[in-house]
N, C-alpha and C positions, 0 to 999 in steps of 0.2 A: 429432469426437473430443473428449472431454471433457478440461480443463484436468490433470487429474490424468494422463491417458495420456497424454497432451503432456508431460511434465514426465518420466514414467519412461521415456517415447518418446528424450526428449531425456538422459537420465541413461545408457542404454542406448549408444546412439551413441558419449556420450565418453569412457565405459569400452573399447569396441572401438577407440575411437581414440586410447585413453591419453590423453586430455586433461587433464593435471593441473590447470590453471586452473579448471578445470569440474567435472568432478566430483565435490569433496568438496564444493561448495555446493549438489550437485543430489543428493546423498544426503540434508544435511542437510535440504533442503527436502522430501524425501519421508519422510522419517523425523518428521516432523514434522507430515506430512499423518498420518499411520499412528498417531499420539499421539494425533493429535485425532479419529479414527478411535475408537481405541478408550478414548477420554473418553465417544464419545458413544454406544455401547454399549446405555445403561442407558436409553438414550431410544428415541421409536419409528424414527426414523430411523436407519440404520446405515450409509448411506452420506453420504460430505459431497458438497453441490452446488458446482457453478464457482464460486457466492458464499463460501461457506463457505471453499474454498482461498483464495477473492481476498483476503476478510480476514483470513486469515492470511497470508498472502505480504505483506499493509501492515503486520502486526504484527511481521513479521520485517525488514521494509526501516526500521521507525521505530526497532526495537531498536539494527540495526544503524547509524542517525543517530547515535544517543544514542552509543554505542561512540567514532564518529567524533570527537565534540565531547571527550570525553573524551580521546582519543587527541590532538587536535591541543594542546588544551593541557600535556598532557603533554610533548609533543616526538617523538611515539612515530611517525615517518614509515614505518616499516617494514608497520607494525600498523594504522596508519589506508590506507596502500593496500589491502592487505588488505582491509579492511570495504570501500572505496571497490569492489573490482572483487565482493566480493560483493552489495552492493547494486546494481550494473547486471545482474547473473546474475540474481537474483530480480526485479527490474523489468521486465526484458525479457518474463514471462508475465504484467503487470499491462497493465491499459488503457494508452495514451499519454497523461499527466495533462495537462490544459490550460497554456497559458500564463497569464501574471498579469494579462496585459490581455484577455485570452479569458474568464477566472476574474472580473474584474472585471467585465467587459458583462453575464455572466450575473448575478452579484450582484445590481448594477441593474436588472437585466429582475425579478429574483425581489423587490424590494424593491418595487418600483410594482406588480407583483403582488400582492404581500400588503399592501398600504396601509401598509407601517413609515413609521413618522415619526419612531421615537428609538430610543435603545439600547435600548429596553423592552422593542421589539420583535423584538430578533434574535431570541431563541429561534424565532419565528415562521418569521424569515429562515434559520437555520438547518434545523429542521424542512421544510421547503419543498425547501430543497438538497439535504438528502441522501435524500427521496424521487426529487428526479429527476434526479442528476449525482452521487450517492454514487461512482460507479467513476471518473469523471475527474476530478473538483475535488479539490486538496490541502486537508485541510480547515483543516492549522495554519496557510496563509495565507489563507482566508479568512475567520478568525474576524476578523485584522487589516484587512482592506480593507471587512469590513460596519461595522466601528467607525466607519474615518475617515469613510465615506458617509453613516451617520449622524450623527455628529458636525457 
């Protein structure tokens, strides 16, 4: 079953179960697939792949970050739950991201990999990573742990 029927699979469900916690996050995230649906139209593809949802559902959990950092400065507790329980709703169809010391071994494996010896080289280090750990590595913490290993 492709991640898209998984997701109106599961939209479906919490409408018949009146799930109000759910539902209006799983509209938005279909309504959202359906945008970029028809963005992409004009091209030869007309349908989106798993990938294509996946990186949109990180575009939506990273927007939804930013909201939060906002929010907590603000004082805005009401509002930053809110984004908190919609960020685990759309998480829950992403990969399980690594941990920071799982995210680090791998860095390491990929840095004696690519011969890096200085910061000159992340691009390389990067490059390398999101060819083969794009769907589990966080990437805004690993720009920071190829620094220090570099370093």
């Amino acid at each position: 079953m492709s991640l898209q029927n998984q997701i109106e699979e599961k939209l479906n469900q919490s409408l018949k179960n009146k799930d109000k916690s759910l539902y209006p996050t799983l509209r938005l995230i279909v309504s959202a697939i359906k945008d970029a649906v028809i963005a992409n139209r004009g091209k030869d593809s007309k349908e989106l792949t798993d990938q294509d949802i996946m990186s949109l559902l990180k575009k939506m959990v990273k927007q939804r970050n930013e909201s939060c950092e906002v929010y907590k400065k603000a004082g805005r507790e009401e509002l930053l739950a809110s984004e908190t329980k919609e960020i685990e709703i759309i998480s829950s169809f992403l990969p399980k991201q690594l941990s920071e010391e799982e995210t680090k071994k791998i860095c390491e494996d990929v840095i004696k990999k690519v011969g890096a010896a200085s910061i000159k080289d992340m691009g390389k280090v990067m490059g390398e990573l999101k060819k083969t750990h794009a769907d589990v590595l966080d990437f805004s913490k690993v720009g920071s742990i190829i620094k220090t290993i570099l370093n």
